[in-house]
C-alpha positions as CSV (number, residue, x, y, z in Angstrom):
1,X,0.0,0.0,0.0
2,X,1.6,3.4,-0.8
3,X,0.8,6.1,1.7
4,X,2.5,9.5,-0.4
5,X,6.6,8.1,-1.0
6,X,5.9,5.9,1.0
7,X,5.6,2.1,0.9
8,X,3.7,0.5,3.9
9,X,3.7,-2.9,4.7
10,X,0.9,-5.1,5.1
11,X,-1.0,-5.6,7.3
12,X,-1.5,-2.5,8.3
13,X,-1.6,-1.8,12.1
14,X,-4.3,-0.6,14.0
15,X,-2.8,2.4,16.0
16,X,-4.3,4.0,18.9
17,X,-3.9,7.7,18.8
18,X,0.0,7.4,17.8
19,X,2.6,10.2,18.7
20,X,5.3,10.3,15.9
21,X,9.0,10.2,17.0
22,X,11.4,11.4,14.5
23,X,15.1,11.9,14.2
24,X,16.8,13.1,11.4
25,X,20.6,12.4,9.7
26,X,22.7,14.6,9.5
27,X,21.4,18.2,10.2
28,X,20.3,16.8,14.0
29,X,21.4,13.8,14.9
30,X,25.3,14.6,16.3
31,X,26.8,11.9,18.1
32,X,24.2,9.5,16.7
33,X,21.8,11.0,19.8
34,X,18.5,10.6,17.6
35,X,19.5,7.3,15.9
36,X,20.3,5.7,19.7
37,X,17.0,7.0,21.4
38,X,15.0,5.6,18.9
39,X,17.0,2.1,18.8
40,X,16.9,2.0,22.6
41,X,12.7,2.4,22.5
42,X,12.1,0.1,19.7
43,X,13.9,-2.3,21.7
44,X,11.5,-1.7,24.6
45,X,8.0,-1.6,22.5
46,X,9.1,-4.0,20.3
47,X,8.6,-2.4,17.3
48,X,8.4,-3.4,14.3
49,X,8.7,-2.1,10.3
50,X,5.8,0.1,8.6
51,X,7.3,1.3,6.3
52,X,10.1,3.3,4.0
53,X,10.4,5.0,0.8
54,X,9.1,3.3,-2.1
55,X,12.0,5.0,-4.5
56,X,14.4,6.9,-2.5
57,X,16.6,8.1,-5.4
58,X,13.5,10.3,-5.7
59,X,15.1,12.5,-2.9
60,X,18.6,11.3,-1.9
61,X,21.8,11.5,-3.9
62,X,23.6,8.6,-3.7
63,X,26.9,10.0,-4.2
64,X,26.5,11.7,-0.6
65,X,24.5,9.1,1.3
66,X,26.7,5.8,0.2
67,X,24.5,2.5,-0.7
68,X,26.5,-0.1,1.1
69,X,27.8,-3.4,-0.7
70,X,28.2,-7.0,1.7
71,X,28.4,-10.4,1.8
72,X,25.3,-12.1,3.6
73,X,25.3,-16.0,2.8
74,X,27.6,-16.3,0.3
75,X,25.8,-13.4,-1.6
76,X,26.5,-9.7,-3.0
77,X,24.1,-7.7,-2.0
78,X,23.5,-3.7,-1.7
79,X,21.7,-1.6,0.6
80,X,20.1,1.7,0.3
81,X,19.8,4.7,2.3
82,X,16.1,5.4,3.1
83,X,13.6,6.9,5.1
84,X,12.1,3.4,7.3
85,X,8.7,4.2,9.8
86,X,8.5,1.6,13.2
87,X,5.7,1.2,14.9
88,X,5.2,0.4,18.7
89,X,2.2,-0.9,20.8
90,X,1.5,-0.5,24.7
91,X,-1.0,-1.2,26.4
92,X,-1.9,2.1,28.2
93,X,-1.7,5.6,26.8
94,X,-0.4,6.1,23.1
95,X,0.8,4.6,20.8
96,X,4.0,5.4,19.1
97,X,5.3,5.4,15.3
98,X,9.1,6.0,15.1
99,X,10.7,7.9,12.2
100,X,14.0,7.5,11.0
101,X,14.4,10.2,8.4
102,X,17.2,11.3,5.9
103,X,17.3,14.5,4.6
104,X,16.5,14.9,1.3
105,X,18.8,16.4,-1.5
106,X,15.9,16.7,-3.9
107,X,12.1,17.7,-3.7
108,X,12.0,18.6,-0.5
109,X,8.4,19.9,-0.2
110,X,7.1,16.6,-1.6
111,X,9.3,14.8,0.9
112,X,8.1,16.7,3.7
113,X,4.2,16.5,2.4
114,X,5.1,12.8,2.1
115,X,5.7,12.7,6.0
116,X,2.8,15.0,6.8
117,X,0.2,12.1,4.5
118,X,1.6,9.3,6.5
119,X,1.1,11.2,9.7
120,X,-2.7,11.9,8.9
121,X,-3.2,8.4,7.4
122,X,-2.3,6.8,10.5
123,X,-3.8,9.4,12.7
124,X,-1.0,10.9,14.7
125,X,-1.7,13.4,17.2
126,X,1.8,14.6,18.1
127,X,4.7,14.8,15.9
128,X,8.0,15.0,18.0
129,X,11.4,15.9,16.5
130,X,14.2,14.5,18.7
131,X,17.9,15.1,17.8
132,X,21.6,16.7,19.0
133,X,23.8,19.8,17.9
134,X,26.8,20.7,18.8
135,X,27.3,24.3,21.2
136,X,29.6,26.2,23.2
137,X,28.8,24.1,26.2
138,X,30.9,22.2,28.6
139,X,30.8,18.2,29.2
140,X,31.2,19.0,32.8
141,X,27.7,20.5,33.4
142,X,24.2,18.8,33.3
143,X,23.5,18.7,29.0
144,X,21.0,21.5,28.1
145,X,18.0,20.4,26.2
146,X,16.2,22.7,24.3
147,X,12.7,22.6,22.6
148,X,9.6,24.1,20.8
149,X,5.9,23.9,20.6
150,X,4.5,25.2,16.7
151,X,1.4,25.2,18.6
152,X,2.0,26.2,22.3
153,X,5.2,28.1,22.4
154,X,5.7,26.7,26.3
155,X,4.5,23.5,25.4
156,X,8.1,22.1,24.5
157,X,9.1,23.7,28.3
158,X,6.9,22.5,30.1
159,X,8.0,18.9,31.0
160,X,11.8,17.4,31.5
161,X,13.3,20.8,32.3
162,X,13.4,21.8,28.3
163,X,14.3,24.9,27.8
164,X,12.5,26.8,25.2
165,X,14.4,27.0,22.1
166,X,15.8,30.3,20.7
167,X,18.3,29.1,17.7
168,X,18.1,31.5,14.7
169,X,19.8,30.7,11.4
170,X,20.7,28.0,8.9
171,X,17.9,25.2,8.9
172,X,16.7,22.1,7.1
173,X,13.8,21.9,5.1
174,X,12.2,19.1,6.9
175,X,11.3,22.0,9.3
176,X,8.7,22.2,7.2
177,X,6.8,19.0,8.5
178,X,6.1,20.3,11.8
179,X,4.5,23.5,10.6
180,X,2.8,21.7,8.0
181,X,1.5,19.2,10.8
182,X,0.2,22.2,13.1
183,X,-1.8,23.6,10.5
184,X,-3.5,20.1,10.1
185,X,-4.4,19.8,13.7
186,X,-1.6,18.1,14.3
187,X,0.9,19.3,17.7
188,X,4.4,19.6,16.8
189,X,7.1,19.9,19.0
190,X,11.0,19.4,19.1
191,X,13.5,18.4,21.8
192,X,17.3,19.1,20.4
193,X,20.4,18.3,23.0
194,X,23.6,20.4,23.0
195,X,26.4,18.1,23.0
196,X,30.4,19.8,23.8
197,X,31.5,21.2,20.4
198,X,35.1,20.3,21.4
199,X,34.0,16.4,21.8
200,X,33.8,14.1,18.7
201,X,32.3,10.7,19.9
202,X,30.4,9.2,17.0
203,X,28.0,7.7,19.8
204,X,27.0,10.2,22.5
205,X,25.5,7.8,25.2
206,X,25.3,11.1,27.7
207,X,23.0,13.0,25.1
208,X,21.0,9.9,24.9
209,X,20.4,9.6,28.2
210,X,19.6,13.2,28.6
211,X,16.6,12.8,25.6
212,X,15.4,9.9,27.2
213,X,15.3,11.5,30.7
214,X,13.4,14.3,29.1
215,X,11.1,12.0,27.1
216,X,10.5,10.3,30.1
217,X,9.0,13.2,31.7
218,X,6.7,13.5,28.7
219,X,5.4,10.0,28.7
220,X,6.3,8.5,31.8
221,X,8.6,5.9,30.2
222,X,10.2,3.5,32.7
223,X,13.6,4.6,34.5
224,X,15.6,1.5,33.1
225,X,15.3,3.0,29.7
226,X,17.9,5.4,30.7
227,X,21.2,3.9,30.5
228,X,23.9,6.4,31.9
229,X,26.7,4.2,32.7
230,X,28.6,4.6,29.1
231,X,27.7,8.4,28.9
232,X,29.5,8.7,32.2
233,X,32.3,6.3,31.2
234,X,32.8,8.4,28.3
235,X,32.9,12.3,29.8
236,X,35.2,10.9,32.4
237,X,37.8,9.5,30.0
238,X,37.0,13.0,28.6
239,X,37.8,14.5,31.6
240,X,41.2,12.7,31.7
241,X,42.0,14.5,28.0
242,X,41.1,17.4,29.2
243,X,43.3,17.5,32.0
244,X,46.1,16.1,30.0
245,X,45.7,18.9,27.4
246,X,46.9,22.8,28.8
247,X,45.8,24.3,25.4
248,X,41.7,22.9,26.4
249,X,41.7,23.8,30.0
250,X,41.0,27.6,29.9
251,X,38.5,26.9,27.1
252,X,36.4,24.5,30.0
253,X,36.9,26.8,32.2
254,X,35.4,29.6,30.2
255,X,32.5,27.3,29.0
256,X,31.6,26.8,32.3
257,X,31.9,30.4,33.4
258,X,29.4,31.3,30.5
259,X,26.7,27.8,31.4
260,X,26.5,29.0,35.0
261,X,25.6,33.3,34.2
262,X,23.4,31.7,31.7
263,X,22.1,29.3,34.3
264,X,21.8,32.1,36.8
265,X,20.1,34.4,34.6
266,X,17.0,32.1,34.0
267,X,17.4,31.1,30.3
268,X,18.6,34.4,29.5
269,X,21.0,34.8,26.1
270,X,24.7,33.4,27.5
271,X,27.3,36.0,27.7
272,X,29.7,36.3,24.6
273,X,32.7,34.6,24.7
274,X,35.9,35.8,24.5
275,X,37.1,36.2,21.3
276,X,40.2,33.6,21.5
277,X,37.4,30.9,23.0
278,X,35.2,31.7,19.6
279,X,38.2,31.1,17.7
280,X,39.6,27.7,19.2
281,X,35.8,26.2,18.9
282,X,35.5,27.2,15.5
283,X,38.5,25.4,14.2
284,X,37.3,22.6,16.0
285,X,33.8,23.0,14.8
286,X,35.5,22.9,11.4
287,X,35.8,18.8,11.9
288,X,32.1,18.4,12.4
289,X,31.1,19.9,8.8
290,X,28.3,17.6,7.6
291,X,28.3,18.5,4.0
């Protein structure tokens, strides 16, 4: 059955009044936070395929998202990048439909109104962007989450300590799917991490901790979801680097300066760095370019 782009498998589900989950490579998903809370809650509902993209190199180049080539059983075969949709049943409260979303290269709008069909096919009430970016921050201090509400402005703040969100600049145009879902009745809302700019761990376990600890405020998902052993094993061999490194250590020191006014100021705008701080984290940021 095709539903927009989409190809959905058969049967079809019976969903009770679904929230969608989405995550989306590259522009958000830093550290793999996005791809690791949805992984970690499919594990725990179970889930199982709905769908994908019935011809992705409709909207992806494949020169920039690789299809990959392997042996399985004595035979060649290729897989390519796509768009897949998970579904997840429990017994009380909503249901849940988890996106895994690329970002298209190509026909972006139909992309985005391909999203927003499958959302009102299968009757989703809430449409929930989860992801990761990399900031100014310090690994040293409690992760900031940030969020928005198209609909309620202080929706996105108003459960697992979220700040609300006040990025202005460069965007994908996937944004598009949660206005689009708003004006169909649809809430939309987004949770985005701030991982240490200065740290390159291709798996952030302390991000995806931090969204699960937020999501769990949302929906009340059990404790043992949140898995913060490896985060913490991780920031502490951090820690250790950091120590080890002179050139790094006035750069913490600064980033935690500028967390804790922020902090004190109640979600006010963090003071400006200094101008040799700016400098050192954008030569590093240089090694996180995603194009």
């Amino acid at each position: 059955m095709r539903v927009g782009a989409f190809e959905i498998n058969e049967p079809v589900p019976q969903l009770k009044e679904p929230h969608a989950l989405a995550m989306l490579r590259p522009w958000v998903d830093v550290g793999s936070v996005g791809s690791l809370t949805l992984s970690r809650l499919e594990r725990h509902f179970k889930a199982l395929e709905l769908g994908k993209i019935a011809r992705p190199g409709n909207f992806f180049d494949f020169t920039r998202y690789r299809p990959m080539l392997s042996t399985r059983g004595g035979k060649r075969e290729i897989t390519v990048p796509n768009s897949f949709i998970y579904y997840g049943t429990r017994e009380d409260g909503h249901d849940f439909l988890f996106l895994h979303l690329l970002e298209p290269h190509a026909f972006g709008e139909d992309y985005s109104e391909s999203v927003i069909e499958l959302l009102q096919h299968f009757g989703v009430k809430r449409y929930f962007l989860i992801g990761s970016m990399y900031d100014a921050v310090p690994h040293t201090r409690p992760l900031l989450v940030t969020g928005s509400a198209v609909n309620d402005p202080d929706q996105a703040s108003g459960s697992g300590n979220i700040q609300r969100s006040t990025y202005e600049g460069p965007t994908t145009i996937t944004y598009m799917i949660g206005q689009e879902a708003a004006k169909v009745g649809i809430e939309s809302s987004s949770m985005i991490v701030h991982l240490p700019q200065y740290a390159q761990l291709e798996e952030d376990f302390t991000g995806a901790a931090r969204v699960l600890e937020a999501l769990g405020g949302v929906y009340g998902l059990p404790p043992n979801l949140i898995d913060s052993k490896k985060g913490e094993s991780q920031y502490e061999e951090l820690s250790r680097a950091v120590a080890s490194n002179p050139q790094l250590q006035p750069v913490i020191a600064q980033l935690e300066a500028n967390y804790d006014a922020r902090s004190a100021a109640s979600g006010e705008p963090a003071p400006e760095l200094p101008t040799q701080v700016e400098d050192f984290l954008s030569e590093m940021g240089e090694r996180f370019d995603l194009d």
